[in-house]
C-alpha positions in Angstrom: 0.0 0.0 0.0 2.9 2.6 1.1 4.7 1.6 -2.3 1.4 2.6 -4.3 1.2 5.9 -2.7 4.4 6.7 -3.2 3.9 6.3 -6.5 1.3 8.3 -7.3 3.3 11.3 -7.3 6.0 10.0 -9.9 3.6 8.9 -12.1 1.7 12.0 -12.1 4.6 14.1 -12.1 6.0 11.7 -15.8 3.0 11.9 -17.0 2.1 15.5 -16.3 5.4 17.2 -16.0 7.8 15.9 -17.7 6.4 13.8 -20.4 4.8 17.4 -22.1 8.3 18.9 -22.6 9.9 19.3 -25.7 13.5 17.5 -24.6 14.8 14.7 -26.4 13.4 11.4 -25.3 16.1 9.8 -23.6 16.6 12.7 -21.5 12.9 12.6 -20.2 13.9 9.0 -19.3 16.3 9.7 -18.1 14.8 12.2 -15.6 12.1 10.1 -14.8 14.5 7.0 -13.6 15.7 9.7 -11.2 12.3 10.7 -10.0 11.8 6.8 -9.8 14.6 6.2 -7.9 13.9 9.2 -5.7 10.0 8.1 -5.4 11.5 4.4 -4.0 13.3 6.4 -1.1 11.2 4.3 1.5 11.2 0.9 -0.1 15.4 1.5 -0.4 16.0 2.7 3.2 14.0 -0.4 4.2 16.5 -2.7 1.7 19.5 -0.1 3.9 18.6 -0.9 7.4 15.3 -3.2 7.3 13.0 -0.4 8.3 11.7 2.1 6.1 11.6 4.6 9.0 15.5 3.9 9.5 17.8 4.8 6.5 20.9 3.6 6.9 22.8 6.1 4.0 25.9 8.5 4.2 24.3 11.9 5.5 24.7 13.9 2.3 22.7 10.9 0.1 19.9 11.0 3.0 19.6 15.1 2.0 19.7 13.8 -1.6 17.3 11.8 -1.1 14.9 14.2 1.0 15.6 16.8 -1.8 14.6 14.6 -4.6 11.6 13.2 -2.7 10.5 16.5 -1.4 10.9 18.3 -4.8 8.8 15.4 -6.5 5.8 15.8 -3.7 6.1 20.0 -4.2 5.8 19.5 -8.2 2.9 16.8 -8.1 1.1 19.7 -5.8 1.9 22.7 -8.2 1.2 20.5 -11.2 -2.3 19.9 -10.1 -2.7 23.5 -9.6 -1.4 24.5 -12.7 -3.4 21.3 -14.5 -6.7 22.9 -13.2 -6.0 26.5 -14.0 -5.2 25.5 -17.8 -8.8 23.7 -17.5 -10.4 26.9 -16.8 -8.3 28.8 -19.4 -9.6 26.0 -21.9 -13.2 26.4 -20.9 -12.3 30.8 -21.3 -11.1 30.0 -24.4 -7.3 31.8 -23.6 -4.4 30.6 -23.1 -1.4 28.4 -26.1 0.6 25.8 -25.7 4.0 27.2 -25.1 2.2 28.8 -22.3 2.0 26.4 -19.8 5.3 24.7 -21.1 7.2 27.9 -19.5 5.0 27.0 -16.7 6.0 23.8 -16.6 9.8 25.2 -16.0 8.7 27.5 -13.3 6.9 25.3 -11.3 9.7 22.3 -11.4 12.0 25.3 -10.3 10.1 26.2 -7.9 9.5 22.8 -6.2 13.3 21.4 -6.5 14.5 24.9 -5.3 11.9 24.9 -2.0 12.8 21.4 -1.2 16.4 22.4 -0.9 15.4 25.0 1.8 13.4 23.0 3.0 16.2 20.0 3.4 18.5 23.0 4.7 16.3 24.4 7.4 15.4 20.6 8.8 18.8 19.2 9.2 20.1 22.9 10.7 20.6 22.9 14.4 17.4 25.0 16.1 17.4 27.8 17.3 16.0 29.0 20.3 12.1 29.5 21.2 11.2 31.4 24.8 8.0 30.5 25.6 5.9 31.9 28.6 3.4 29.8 30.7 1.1 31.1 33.2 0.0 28.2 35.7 -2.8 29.0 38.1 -2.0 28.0 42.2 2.1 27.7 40.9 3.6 28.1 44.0 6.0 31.5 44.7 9.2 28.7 45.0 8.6 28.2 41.4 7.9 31.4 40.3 10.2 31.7 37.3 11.2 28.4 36.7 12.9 27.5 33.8 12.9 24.4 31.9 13.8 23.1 28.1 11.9 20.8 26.3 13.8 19.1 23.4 11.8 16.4 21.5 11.8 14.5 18.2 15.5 14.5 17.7 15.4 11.5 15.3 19.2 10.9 16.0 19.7 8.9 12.8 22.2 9.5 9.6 20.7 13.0 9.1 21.4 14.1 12.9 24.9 12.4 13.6 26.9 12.9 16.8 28.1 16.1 15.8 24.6 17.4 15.4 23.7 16.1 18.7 26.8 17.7 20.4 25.9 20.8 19.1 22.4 20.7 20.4 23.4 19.9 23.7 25.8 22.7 24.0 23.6 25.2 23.1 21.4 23.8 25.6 23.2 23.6 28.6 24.3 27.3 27.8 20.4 27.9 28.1 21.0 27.4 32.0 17.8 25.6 32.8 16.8 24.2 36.1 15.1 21.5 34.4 15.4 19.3 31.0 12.6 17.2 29.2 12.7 15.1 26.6 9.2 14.2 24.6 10.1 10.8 22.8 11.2 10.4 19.1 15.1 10.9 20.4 15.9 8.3 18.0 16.1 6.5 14.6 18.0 2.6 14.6 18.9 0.2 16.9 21.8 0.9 20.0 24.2 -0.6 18.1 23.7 1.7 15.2 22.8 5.0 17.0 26.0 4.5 20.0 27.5 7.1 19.0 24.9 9.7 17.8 23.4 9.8 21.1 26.2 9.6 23.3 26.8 13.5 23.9 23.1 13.3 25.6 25.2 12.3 28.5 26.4 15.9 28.5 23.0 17.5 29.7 23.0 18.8 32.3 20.3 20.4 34.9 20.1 20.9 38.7 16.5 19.0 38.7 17.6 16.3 36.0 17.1 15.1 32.6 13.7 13.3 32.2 12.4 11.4 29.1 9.2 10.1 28.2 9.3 7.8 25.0 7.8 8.4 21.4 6.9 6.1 18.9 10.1 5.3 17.0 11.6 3.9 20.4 9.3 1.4 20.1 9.9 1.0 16.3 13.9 0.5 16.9 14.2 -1.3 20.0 12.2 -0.1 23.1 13.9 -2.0 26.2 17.3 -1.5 24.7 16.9 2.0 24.3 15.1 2.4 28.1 18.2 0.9 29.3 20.4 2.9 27.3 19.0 6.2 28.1 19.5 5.7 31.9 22.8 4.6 31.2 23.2 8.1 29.6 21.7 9.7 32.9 18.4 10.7 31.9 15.7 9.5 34.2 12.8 7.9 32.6 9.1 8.4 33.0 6.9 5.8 31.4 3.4 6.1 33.0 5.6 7.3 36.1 6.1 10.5 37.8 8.6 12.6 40.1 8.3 15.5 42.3 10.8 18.3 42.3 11.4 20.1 45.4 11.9 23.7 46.6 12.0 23.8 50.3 8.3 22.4 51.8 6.7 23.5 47.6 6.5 21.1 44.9 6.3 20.5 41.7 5.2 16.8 39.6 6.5 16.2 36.7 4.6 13.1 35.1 5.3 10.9 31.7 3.3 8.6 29.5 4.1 5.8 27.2 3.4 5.9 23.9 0.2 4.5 22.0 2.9 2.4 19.8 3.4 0.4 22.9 0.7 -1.8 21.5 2.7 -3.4 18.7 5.8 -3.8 21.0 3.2 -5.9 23.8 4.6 -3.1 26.2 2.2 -0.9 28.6 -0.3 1.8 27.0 -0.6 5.5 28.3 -1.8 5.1 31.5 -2.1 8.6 33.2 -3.7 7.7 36.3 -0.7 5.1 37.3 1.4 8.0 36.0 0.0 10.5 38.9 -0.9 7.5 41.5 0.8 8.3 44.7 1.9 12.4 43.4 0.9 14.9 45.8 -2.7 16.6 45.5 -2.1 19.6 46.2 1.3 20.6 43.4 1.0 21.3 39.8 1.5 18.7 37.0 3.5 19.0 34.4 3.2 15.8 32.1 5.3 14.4 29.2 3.3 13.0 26.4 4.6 12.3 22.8 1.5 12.8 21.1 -0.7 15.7 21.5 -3.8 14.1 20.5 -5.0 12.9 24.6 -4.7 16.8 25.8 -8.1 17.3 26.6 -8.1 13.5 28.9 -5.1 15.1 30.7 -7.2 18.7 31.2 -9.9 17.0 33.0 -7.1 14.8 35.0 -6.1 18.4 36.5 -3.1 18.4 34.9 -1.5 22.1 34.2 0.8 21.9 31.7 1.4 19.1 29.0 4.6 19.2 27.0 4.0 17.4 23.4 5.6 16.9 20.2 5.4 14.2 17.7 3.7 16.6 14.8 7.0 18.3 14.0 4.8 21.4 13.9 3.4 20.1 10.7 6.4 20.7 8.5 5.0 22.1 5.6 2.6 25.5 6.1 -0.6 24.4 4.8 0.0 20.5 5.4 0.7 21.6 9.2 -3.8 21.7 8.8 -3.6 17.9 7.9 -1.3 16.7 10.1 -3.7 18.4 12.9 -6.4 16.9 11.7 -4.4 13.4 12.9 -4.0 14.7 16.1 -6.7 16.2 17.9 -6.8 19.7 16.4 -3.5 19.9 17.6 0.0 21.0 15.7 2.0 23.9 16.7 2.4 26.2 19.3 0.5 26.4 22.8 -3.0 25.5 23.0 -5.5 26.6 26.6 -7.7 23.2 26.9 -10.4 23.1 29.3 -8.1 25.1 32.2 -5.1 23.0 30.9 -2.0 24.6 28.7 -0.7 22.2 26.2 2.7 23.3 24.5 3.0 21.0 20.8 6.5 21.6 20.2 7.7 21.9 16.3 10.4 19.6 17.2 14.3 19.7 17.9 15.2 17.5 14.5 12.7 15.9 12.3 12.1 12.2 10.8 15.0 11.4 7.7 12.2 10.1 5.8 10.2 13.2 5.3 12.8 15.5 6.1 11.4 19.3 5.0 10.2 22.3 6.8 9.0 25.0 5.4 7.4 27.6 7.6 7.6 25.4 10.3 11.0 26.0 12.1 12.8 23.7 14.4 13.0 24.9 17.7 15.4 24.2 21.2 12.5 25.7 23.5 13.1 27.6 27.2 9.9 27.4 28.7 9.2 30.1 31.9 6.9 29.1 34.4 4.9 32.2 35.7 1.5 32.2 38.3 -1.2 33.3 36.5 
């Protein structure tokens, strides 16, 4: 099924694109084995690593490939745009033929030269969000509390250990009390990912490093990569909690698993075993991957939920599809019933899909404030 719908946008693209042009034959052909090649990303990173969410390529082919796939998806969307306004031009009676064949250039320049920014602005390091919270009842010990949220790193070929080093430099120089991590941190199995994630052990926080898992940890390995992580000396919260301390005030800080736990036979969300046994009377902050269960965590009494998972939506204008998926939720802080949920763009991005345009990374500083 995945393999049919990724070619839906090649064939569109032959037949609609490239096909009408008036180059030599065995060029088109040549072109379109490219765009063929490029349309079997998924299928090849699968034949690269055994998953098609894991490719397993030097770093600069995985941005090839991202800039080739992207470029093809961009040209199937302006082709259909500009394959409808020729209809209506038809039915007006204006418009020639050489017409929409300089169209034709301009929108294959356009989608191959927006996929390269795109590629360029996913696989940059992020740059830094503030973001202000106001939390009703937060006690006065907590007034100003600072905390980043990282999440959706995707360590993988296109975020190697250099990448990850220079994300956790630019974090600790953030001087946080507190730092979260929202699942999705990687891509591959331990074996493969050793050294990608091994600067993580560099974070550091007066209250900790706390991480909640995403789906791709179950996709590449989830007790391997539990273990791991707490070797790396982040403390993990999988339907758990903690409480952080400021003289006789305090704070919960809560995680969920994952709704992929199902195909690993590992434990679904479960946010009251998460809170059972947390102080009544303190403020929750929970970890969840996927912002889609906000509102369940808004009547729970939770205050603040930290999400991610929707890489903001990637694309502006596809960012309304991918919220669709999840709840009505994509980018950006949301009030729910009492509740603030922060969806967080995402720190890196998934190598298979690897574009953002309009929808910027981010390494977010979140300030708590009453209110």
């Amino acid at each position: 099924m995945m393999t049919m719908i990724f070619a839906l946008p090649w064939l569109y693209v032959v037949m609609r694109s490239l096909m009408p042009l008036p180059w030599p034959l065995g060029l088109r052909i040549a072109v379109a084995l490219v765009l063929l090649i490029a349309s079997r990303f998924h299928d090849l990173s699968r034949l690269s690593s055994g998953s098609r969410f894991n490719p397993e390529f030097p770093r600069v082919v995985v941005m090839l490939f991202n800039w080739l796939f992207g470029g093809l998806v961009l040209l199937m969307v302006f082709q259909i745009a500009l394959d409808l306004a020729a209809l209506i031009a038809m039915l007006a009676g204006i418009g020639g033929g050489s017409l929409w064949i300089t169209a034709r250039y301009a929108i294959g320049m356009a989608a191959f030269g927006l996929a390269a920014v795109g590629v360029w602005q996913a696989a940059r390091v992020p740059r830094l969000r503030e973001v202000t919270v106001a939390i009703p009842d937060l006690p006065d010990a907590f007034e100003g509390y600072r905390l980043v949220q990282l999440t959706d790193l995707h360590i993988s070929r296109l975020f190697p250990a250099s990448w990850t080093r220079a994300v956790v430099a630019a974090t600790n120089r953030l001087g946080a009390e507190l730092i979260v991590v929202t699942g999705d941190v990687i891509d591959g199995s331990v074996a493969s990912r050793h050294a990608g994630v091994a600067p993580l052990r560099d974070l550091s926080a007066r209250d900790g490093v706390w991480l909640s898992p995403g789906n791709h940890e179950y996709l590449s390995g989830y007790d391997a990569w539990m273990a791991h992580f707490a070797s790396l000396g982040m403390g993990l919260l999988a339907n758990a909690h903690t409480v952080i301390v400021r003289g006789e005030r305090q704070l919960v800080l809560a995680g969920l698993t994952d709704r992929s736990a199902r195909m690993a036979d590992r434990p679904l969300p479960d946010l009251g075993k998460a809170l059972a046994g947390a102080p009544a009377d303190a403020p929750v902050i929970l970890l969840d991957h996927e912002p889609g269960r906000a509102r369940q965590a808004a009547a729970s009494g939770v205050a603040l939920q930290l999400s991610g998972h929707t890489h903001g939506g990637m694309i502006l204008g596809l960012d309304r599809l991918v919220a669709r998926a999840n709840g009505g939720f994509v980018s950006g802080a949301y009030a729910v019933d009492g509740m603030t949920l922060y969806v967080n763009n995402g720190t890196g991005i998934w190598p298979g899909f690897a574009l953002r345009l309009g929808k910027s990374s981010e390494l977010t500083r979140i300030t708590l404030r009453r209110g």
